[in-house]
N, C-alpha and C positions, 0 to 999 in steps of 0.2 A: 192425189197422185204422188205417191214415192216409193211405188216398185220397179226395181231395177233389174229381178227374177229374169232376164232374160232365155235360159232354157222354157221358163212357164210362159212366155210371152210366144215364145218358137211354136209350142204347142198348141195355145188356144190357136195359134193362126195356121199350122199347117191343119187344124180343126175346122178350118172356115171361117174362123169368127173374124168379125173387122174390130180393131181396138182403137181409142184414141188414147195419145200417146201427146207427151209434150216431150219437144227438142228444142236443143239451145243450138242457136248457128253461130256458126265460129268464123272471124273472128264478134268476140262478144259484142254488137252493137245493136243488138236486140234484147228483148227480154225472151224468155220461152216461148215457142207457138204450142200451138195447139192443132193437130193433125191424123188423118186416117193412116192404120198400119193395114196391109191387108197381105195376103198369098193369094200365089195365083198360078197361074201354067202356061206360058208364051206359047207362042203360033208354031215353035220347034221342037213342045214337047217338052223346054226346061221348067222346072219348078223355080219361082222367085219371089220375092222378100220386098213390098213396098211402102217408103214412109209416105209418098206422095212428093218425093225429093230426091228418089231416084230408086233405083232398083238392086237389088244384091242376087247372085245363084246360087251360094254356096254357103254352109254355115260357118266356114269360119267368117267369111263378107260380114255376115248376117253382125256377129258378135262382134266383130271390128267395126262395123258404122255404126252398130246402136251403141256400143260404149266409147263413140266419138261425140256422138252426138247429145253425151247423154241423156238418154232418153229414160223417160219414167211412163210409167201408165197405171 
C-alpha cells in the first residue's frame, strides 16, 4: 500500500468497488489502521464517500479528509 492516486481511488469507488485503505489518526498515537473505503447513496438521494470513520458528500470533503488522513491503498 503506497498509493495516494486519490482521483483513481474516487473512481474505483464511485465504480462500486469497496477498497482497503490504510489511515493514520491524528493526533499520531497510533500506528496506521487498516479499513473499508466504500460509496454509497444515503436515504436523501446524496452520493457519499466512507472511510468507516465518517462520511464526506462532496469532492472537495472527499480530497480534504483522505489527504488529512493520509490515506494510502
Amino acid at each position: 500500500m503506497k498509493n495516494r492516486d486519490y482521483k483513481h481511488l474516487k473512481e474505483l469507488l464511485d465504480n462500486g468497488e469497496k477498497v482497503v485503505v490504510s489511515i493514520q489518526i491524528h493526533p499520531t498515537l497510533y500506528e496506521k489502521i487498516h479499513i473499508l473505503a466504500e460509496a454509497g447513496v444515503d436515504d436523501l438521494g446524496r452520493k457519499f464517500y466512507s472511510i468507516c470513520y465518517g462520511y464526506v458528500f462532496t469532492d472537495a470533503a472527499f480530497f480534504r479528509q483522505y489527504k488529512a488522513f493520509e490515506l494510502e491503498y
